[in-house]
Backbone as XML, in Angstrom:
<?xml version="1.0"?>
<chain id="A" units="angstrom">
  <residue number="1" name="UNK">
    <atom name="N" x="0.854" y="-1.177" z="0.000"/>
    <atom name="CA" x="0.000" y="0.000" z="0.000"/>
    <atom name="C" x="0.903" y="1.245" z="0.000"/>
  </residue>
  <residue number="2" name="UNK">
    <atom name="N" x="1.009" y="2.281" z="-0.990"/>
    <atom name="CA" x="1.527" y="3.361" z="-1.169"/>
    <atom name="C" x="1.335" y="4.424" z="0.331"/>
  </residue>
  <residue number="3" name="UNK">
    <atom name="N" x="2.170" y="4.936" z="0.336"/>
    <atom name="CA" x="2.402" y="6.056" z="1.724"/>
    <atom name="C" x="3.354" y="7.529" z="1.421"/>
  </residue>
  <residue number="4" name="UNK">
    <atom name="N" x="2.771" y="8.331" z="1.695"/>
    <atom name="CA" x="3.422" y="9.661" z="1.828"/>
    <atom name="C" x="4.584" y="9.725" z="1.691"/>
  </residue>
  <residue number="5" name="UNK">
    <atom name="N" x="5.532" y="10.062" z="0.746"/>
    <atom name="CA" x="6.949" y="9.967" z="0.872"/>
    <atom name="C" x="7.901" y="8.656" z="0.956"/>
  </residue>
  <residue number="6" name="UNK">
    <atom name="N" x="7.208" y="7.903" z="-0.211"/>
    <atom name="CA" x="7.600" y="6.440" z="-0.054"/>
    <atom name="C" x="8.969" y="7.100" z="-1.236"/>
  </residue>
  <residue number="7" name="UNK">
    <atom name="N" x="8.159" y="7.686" z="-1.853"/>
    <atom name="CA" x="9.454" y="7.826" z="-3.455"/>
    <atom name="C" x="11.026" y="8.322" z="-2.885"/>
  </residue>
  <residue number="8" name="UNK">
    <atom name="N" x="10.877" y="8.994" z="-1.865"/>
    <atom name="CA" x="12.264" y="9.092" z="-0.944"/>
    <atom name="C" x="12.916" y="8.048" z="-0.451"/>
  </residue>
  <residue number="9" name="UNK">
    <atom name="N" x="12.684" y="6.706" z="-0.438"/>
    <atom name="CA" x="13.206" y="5.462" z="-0.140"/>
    <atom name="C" x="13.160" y="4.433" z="-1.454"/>
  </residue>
  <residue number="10" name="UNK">
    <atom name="N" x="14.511" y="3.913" z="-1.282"/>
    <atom name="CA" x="14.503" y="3.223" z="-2.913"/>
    <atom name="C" x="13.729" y="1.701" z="-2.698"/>
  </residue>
  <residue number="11" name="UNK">
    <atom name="N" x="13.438" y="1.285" z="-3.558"/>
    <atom name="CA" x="12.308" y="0.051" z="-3.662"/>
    <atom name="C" x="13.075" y="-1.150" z="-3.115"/>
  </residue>
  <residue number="12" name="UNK">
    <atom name="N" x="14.151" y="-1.323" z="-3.403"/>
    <atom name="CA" x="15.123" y="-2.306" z="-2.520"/>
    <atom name="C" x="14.471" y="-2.294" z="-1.318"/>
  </residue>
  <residue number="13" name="UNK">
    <atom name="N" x="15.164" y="-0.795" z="-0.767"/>
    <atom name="CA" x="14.904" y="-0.466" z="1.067"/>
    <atom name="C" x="13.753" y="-1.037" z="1.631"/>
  </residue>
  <residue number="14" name="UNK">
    <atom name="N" x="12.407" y="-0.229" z="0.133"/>
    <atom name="CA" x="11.006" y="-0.759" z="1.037"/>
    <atom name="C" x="10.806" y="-1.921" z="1.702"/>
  </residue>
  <residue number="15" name="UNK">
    <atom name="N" x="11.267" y="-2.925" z="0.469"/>
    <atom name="CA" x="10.874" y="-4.192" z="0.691"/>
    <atom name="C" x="11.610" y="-5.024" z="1.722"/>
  </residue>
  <residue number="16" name="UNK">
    <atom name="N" x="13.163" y="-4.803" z="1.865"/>
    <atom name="CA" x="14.007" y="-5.142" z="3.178"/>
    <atom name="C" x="13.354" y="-4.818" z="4.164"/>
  </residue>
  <residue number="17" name="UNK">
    <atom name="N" x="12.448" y="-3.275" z="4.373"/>
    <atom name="CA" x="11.343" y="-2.592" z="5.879"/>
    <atom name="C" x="10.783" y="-3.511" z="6.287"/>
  </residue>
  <residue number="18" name="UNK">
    <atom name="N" x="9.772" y="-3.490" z="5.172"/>
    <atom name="CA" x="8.257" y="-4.469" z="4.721"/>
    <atom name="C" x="8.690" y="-6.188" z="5.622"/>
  </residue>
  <residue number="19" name="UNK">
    <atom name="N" x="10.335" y="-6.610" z="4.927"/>
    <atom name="CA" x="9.715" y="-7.778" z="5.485"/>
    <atom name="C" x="10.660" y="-8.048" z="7.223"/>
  </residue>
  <residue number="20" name="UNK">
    <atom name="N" x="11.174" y="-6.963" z="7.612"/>
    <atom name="CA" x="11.609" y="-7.111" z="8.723"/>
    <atom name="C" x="11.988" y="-5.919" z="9.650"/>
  </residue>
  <residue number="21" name="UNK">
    <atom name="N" x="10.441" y="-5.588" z="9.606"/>
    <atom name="CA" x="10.276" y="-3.848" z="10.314"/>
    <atom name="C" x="11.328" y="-3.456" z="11.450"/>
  </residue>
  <residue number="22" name="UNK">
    <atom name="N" x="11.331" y="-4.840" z="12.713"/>
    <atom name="CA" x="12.043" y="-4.748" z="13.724"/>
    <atom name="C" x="13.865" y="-4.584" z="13.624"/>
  </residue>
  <residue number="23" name="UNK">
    <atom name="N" x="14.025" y="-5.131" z="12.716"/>
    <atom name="CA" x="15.010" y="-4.716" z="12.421"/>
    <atom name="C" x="16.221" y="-3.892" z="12.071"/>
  </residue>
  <residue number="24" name="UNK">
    <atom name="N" x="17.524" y="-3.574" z="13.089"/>
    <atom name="CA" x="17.972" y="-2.705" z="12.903"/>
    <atom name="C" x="18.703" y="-2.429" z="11.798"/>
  </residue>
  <residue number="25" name="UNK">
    <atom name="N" x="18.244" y="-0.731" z="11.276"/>
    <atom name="CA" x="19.277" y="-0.132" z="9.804"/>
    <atom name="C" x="19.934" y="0.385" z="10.148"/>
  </residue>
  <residue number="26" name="UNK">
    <atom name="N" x="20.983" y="0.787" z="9.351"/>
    <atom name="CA" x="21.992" y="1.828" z="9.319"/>
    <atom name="C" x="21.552" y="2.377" z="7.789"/>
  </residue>
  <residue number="27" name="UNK">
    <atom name="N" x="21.130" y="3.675" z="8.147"/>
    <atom name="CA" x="20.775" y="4.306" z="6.711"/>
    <atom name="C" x="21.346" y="5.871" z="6.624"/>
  </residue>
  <residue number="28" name="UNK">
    <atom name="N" x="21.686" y="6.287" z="5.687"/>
    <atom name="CA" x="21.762" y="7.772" z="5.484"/>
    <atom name="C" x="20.824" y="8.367" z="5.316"/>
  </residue>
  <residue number="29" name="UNK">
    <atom name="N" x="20.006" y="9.626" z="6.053"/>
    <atom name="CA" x="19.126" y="10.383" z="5.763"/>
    <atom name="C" x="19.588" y="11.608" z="4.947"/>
  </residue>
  <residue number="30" name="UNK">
    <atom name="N" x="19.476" y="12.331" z="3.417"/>
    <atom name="CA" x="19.585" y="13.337" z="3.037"/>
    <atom name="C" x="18.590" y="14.490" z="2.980"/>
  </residue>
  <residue number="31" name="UNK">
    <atom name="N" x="18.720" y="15.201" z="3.746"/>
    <atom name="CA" x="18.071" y="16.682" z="4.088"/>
    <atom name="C" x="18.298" y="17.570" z="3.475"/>
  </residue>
  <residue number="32" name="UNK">
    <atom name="N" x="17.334" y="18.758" z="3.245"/>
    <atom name="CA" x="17.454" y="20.114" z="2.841"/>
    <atom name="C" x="18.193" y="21.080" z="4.104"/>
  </residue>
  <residue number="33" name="UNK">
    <atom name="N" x="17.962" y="20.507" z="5.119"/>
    <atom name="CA" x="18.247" y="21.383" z="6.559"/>
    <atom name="C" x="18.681" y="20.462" z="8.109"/>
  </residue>
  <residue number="34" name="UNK">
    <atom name="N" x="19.575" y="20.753" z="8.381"/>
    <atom name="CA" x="19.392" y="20.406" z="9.432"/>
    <atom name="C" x="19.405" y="20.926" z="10.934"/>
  </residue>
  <residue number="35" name="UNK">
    <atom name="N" x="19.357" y="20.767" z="11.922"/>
    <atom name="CA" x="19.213" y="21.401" z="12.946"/>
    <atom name="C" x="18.671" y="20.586" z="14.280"/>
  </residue>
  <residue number="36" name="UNK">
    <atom name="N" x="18.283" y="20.954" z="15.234"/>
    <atom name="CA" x="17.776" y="20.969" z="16.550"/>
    <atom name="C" x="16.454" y="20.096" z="15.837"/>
  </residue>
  <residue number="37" name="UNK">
    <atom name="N" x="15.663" y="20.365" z="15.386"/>
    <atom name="CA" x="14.386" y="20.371" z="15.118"/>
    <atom name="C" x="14.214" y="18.975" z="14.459"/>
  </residue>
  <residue number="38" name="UNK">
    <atom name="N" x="15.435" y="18.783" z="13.671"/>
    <atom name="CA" x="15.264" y="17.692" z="12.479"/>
    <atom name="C" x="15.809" y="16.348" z="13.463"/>
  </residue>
  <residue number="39" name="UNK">
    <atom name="N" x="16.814" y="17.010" z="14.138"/>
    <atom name="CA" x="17.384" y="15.458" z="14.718"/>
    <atom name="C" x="16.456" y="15.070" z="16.121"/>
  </residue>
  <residue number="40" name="UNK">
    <atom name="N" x="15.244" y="16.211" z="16.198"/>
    <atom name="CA" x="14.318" y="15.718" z="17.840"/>
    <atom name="C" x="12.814" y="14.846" z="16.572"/>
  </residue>
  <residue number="41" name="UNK">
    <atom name="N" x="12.841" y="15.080" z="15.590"/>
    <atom name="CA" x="11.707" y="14.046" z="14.811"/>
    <atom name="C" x="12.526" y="12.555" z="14.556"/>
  </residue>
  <residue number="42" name="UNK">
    <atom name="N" x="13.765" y="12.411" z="14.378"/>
    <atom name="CA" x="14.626" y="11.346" z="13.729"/>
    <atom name="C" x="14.862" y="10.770" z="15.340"/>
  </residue>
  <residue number="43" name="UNK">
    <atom name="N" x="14.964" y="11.152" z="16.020"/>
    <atom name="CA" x="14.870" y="10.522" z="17.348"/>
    <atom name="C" x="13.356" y="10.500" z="17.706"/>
  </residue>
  <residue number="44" name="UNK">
    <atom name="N" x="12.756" y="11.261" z="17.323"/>
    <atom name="CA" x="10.964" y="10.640" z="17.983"/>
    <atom name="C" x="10.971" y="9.326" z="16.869"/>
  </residue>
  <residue number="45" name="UNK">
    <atom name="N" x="11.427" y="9.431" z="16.066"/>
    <atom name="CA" x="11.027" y="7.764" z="15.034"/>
    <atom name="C" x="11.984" y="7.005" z="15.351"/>
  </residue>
  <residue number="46" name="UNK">
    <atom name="N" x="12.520" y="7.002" z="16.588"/>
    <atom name="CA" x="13.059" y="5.945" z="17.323"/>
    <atom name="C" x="14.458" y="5.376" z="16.505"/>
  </residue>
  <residue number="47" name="UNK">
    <atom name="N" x="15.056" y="6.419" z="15.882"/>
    <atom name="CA" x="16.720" y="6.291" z="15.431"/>
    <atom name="C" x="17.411" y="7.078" z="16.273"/>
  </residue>
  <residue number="48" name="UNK">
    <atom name="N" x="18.845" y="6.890" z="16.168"/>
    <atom name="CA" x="19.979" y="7.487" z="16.766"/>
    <atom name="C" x="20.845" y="8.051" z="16.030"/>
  </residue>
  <residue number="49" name="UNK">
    <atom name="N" x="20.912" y="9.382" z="15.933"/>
    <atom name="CA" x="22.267" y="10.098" z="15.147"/>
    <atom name="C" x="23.491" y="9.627" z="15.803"/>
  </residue>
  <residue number="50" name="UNK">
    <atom name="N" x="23.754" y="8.528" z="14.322"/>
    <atom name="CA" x="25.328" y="8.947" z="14.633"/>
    <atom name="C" x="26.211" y="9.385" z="14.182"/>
  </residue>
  <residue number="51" name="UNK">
    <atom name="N" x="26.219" y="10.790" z="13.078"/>
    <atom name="CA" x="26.958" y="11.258" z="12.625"/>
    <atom name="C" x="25.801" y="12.557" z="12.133"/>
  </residue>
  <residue number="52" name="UNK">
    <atom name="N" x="26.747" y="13.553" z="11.883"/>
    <atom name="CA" x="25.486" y="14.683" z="10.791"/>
    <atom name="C" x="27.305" y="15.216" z="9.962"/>
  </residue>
  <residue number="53" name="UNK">
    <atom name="N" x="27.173" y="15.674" z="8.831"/>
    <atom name="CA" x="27.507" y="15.965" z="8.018"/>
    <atom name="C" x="26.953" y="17.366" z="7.407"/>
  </residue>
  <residue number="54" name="UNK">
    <atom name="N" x="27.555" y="18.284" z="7.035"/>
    <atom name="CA" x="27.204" y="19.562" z="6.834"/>
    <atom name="C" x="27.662" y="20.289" z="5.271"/>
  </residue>
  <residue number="55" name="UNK">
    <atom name="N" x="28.654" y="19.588" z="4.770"/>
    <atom name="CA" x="28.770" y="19.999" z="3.053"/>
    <atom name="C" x="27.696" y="19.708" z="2.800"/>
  </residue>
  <residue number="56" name="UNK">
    <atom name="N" x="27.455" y="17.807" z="2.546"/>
    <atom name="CA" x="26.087" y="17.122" z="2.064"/>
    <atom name="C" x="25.020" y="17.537" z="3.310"/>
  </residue>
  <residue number="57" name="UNK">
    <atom name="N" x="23.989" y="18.000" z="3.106"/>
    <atom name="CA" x="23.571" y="17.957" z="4.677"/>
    <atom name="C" x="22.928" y="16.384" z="4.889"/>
  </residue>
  <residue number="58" name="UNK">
    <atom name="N" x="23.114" y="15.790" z="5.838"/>
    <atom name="CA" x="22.702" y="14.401" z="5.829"/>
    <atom name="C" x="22.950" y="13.930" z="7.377"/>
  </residue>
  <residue number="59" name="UNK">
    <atom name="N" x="22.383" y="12.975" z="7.431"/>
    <atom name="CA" x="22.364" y="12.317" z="9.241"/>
    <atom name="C" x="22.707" y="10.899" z="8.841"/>
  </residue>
  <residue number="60" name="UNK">
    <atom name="N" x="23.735" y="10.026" z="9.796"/>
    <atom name="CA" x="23.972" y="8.802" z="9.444"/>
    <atom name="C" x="23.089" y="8.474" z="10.828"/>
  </residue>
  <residue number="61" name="UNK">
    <atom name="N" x="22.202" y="7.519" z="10.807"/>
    <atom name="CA" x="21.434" y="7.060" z="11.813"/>
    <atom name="C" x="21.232" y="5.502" z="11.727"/>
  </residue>
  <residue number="62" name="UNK">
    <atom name="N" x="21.058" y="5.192" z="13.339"/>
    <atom name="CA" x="20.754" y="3.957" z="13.128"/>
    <atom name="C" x="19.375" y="3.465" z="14.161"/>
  </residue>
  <residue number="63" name="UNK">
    <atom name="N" x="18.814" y="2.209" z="13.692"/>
    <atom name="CA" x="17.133" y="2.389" z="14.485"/>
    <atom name="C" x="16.698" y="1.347" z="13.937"/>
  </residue>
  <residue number="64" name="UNK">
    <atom name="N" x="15.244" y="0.602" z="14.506"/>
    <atom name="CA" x="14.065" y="-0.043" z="13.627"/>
    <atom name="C" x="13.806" y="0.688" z="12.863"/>
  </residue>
  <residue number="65" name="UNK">
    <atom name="N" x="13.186" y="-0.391" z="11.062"/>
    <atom name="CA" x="12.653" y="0.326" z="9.926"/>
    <atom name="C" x="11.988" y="0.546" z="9.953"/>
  </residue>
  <residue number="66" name="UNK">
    <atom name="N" x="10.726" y="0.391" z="11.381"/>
    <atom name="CA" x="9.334" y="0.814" z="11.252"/>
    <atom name="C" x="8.862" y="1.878" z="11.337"/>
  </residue>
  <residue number="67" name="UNK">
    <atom name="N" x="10.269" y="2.953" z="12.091"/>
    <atom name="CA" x="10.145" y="4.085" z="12.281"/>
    <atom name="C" x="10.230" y="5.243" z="10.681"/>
  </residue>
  <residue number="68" name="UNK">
    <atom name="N" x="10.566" y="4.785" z="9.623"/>
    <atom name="CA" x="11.429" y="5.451" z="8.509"/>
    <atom name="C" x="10.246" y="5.986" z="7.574"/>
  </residue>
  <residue number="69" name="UNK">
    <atom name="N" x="9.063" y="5.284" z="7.722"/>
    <atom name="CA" x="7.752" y="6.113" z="6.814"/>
    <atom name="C" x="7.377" y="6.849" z="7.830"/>
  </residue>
  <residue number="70" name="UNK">
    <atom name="N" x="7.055" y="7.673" z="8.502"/>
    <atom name="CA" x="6.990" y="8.341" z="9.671"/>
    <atom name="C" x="7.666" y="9.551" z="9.440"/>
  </residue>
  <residue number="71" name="UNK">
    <atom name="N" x="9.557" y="9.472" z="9.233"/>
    <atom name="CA" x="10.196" y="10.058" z="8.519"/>
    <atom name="C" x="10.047" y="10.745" z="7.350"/>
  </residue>
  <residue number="72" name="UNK">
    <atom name="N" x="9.511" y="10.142" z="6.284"/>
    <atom name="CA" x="9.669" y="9.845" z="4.834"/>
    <atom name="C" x="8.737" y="10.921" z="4.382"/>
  </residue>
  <residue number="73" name="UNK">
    <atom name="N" x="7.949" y="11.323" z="5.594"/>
    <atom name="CA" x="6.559" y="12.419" z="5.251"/>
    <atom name="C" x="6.735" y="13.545" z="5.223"/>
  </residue>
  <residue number="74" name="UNK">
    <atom name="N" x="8.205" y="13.763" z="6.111"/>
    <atom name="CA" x="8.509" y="15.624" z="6.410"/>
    <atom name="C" x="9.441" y="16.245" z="5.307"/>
  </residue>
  <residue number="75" name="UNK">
    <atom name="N" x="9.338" y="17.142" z="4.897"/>
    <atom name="CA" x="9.520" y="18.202" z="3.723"/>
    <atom name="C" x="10.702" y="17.909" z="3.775"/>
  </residue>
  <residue number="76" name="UNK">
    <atom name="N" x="11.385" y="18.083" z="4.950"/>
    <atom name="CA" x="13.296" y="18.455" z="4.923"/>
    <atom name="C" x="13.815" y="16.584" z="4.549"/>
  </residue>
  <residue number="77" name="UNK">
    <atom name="N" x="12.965" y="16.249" z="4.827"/>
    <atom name="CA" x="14.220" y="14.844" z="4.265"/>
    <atom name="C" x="13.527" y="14.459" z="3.136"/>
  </residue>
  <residue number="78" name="UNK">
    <atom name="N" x="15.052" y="14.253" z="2.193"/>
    <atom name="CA" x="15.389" y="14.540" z="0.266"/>
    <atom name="C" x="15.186" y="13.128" z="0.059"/>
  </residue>
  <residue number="79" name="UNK">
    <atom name="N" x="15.917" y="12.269" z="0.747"/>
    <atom name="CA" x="15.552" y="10.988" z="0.017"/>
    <atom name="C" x="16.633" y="10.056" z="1.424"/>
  </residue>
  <residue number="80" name="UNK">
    <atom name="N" x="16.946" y="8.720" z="1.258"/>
    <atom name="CA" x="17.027" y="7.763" z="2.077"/>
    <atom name="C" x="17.981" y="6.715" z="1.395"/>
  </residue>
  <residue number="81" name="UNK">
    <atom name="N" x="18.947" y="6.487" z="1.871"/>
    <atom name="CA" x="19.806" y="5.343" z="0.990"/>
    <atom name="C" x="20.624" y="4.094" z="2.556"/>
  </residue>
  <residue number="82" name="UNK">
    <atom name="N" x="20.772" y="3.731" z="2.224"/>
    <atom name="CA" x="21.444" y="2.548" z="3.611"/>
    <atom name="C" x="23.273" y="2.839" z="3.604"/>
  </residue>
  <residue number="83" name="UNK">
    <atom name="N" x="23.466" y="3.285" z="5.048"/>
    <atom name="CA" x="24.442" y="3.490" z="4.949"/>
    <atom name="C" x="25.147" y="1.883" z="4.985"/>
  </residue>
  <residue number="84" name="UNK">
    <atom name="N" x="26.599" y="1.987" z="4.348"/>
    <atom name="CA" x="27.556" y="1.061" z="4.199"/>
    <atom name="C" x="28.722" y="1.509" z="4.468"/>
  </residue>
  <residue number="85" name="UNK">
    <atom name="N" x="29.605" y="0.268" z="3.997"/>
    <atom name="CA" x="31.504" y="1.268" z="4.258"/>
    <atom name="C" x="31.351" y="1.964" z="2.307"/>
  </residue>
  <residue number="86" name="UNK">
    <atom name="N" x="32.535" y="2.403" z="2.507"/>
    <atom name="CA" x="32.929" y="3.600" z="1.091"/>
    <atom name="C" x="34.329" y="2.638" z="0.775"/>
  </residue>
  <residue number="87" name="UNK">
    <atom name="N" x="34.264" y="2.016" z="-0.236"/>
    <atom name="CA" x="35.751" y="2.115" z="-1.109"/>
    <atom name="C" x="36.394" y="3.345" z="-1.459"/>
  </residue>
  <residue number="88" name="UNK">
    <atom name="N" x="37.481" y="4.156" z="-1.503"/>
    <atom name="CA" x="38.130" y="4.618" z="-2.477"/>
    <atom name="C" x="39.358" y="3.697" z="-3.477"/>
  </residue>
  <residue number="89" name="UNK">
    <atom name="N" x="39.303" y="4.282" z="-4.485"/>
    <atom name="CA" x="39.975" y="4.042" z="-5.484"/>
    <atom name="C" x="41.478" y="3.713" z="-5.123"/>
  </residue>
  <residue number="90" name="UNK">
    <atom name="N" x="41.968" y="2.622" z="-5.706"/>
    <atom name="CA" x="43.399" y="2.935" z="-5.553"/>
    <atom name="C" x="44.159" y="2.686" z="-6.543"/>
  </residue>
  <residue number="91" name="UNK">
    <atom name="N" x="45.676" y="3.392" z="-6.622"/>
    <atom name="CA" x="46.545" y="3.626" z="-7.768"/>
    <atom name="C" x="47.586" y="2.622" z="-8.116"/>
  </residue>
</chain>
């Protein structure tokens, strides 16, 4: 069933939510803004900042997925990807 701000989470993600809500993510949240305000809703949906980032504005958080459509509804967050480790390149 479609929900408010689903298109901010990629269809992979949904379906990983869908079949194991309780389960803890590690996801990147990308925002228009961040602040006081943004990280007391990302903690009412029952995640934990553990990182914020300020070039990209973004929150690395971790939590149950049941909390993330809840999220997915407010203006300031751009979209939703799962955080992982980063390769760089080497020479």
């Amino acid at each position: 069933m479609p929900y408010e701000g689903q298109e901010k989470i990629p269809l992979a993600l949904q379906r990983q939510l869908a079949g194991a809500p309780d389960q803890t993510m590690y996801l990147l949240l990308h925002v228009s803004q961040t602040g006081p305000a943004q990280v007391a809703e990302i903690e009412r949906a029952g995640y934990v900042v553990r990182q914020q980032t300020s070039i990209i504005p973004c929150y690395a958080v971790s939590g149950p997925g049941r909390g993330l459509q809840a999220l997915a509804k407010e203006d300031w967050l751009v979209r939703v990807e799962e955080d992982g480790p980063v390769q760089t390149m080497q020479e």
